[in-house]
Residue frames relative to the residue before (quaternion, step in Angstrom):
aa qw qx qy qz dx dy dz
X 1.0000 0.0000 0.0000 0.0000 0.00 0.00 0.00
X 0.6244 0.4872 -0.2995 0.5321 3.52 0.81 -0.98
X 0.7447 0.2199 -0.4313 0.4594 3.96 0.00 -0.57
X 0.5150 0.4801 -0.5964 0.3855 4.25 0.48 0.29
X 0.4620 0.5498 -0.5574 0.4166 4.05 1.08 -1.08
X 0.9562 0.2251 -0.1602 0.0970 2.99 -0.19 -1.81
X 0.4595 0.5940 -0.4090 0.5184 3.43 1.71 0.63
X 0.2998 -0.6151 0.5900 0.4285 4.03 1.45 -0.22
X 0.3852 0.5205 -0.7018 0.2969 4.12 -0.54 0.81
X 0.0427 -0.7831 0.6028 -0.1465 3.45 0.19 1.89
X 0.5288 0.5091 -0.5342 0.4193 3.67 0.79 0.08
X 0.4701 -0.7379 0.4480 0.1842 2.66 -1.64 1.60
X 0.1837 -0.6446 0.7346 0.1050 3.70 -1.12 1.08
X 0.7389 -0.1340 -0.1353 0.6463 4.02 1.43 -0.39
X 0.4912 -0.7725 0.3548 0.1899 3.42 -0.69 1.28
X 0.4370 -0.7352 0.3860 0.3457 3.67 -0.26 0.32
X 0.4884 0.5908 -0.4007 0.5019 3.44 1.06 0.32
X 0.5319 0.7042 -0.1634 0.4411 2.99 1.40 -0.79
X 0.7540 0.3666 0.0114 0.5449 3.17 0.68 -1.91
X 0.4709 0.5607 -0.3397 0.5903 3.74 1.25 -0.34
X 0.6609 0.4902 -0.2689 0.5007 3.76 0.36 -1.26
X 0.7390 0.4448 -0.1926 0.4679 3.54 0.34 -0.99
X 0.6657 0.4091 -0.4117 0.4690 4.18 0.84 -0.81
X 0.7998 0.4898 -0.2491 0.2417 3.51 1.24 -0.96
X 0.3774 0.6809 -0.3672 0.5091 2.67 2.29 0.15
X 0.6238 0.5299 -0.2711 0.5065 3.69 0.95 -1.45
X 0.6013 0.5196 -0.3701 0.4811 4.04 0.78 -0.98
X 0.8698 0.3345 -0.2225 0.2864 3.45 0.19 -1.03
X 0.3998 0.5969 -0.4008 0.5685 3.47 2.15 -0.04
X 0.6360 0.5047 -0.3351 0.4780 3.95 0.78 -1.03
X 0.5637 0.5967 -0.4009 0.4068 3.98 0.82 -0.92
X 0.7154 0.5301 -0.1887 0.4142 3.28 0.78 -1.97
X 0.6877 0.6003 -0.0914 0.3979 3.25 0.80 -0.96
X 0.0189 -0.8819 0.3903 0.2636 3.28 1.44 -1.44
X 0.1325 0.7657 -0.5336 0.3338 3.05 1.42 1.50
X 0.3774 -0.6803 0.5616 0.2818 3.47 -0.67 1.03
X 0.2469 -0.6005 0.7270 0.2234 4.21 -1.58 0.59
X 0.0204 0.7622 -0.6132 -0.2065 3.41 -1.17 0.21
X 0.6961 0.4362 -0.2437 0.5156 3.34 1.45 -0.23
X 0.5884 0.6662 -0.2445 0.3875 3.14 1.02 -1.36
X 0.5872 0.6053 -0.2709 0.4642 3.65 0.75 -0.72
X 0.7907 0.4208 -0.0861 0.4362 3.64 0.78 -1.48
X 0.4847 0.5192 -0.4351 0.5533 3.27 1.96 -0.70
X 0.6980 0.5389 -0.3140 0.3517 3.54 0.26 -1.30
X 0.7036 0.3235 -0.4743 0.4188 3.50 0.42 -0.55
X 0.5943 0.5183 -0.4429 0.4266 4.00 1.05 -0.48
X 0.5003 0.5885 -0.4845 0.4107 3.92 0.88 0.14
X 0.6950 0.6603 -0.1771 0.2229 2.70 1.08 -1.70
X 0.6799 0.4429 -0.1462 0.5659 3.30 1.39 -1.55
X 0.4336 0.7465 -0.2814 0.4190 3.67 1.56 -0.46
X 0.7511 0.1521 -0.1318 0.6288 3.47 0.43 -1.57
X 0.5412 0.5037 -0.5178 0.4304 3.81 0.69 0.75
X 0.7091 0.3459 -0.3970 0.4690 3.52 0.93 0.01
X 0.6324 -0.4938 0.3212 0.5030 3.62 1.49 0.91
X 0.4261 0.8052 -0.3530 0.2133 3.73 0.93 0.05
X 0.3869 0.8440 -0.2551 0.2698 3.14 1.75 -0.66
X 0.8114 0.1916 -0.2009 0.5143 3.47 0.45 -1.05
X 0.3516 0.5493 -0.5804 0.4876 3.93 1.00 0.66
X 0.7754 -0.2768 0.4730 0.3138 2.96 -2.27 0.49
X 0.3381 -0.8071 0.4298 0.2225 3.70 -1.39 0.49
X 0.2360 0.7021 -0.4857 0.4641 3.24 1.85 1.47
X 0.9342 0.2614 -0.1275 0.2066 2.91 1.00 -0.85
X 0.3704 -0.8016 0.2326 -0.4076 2.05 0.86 2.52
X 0.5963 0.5674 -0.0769 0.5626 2.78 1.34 -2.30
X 0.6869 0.4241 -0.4675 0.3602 3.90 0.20 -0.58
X 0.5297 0.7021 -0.2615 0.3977 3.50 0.87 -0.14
X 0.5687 0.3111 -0.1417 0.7481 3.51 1.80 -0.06
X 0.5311 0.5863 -0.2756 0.5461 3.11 1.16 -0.54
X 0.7118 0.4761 -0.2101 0.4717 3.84 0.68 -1.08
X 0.6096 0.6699 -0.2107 0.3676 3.30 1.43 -1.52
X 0.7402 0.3219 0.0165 0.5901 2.91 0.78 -1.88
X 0.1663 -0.7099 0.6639 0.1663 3.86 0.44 0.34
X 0.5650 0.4950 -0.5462 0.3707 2.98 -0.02 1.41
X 0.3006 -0.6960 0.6122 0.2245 4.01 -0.89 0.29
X 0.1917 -0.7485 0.6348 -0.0062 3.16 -0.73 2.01
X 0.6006 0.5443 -0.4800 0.3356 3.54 0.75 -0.27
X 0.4305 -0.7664 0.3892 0.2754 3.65 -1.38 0.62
């Protein structure tokens, strides 16, 4: 996943809508459960702002543009 971020191969082979659909499935089994997230939580809010920049049907590397936006800068090589 990391060497598509950092080449930009945003076409989706798994779509981040996708992969969103699935952590919040995994979040809300952990709720029920009262399994604590310590990552999962922080990924989800970086979907979140993700499929707000229309990112949704891209690949779910590309994630990475989202730091990418932050930092107006292009980390990818």
């Amino acid at each position: 996943m990391a060497n598509k971020a950092f080449k930009g191969e945003f076409e989706a082979t798994f779509a981040l809508d996708l992969a969103h659909k699935d952590l919040r499935l995994a979040l809300d089994m952990a709720d029920e459960l009262g399994v604590p997230g310590f990552i999962a939580p922080q990924v989800m809010n970086l979907m979140r702002v993700a499929r707000g920049m229309g990112l949704g049907g891209s690949d779910s590397c590309s994630i990475i543009r989202v730091y990418e936006n932050t930092l107006n800068e292009e980390v990818r090589a």
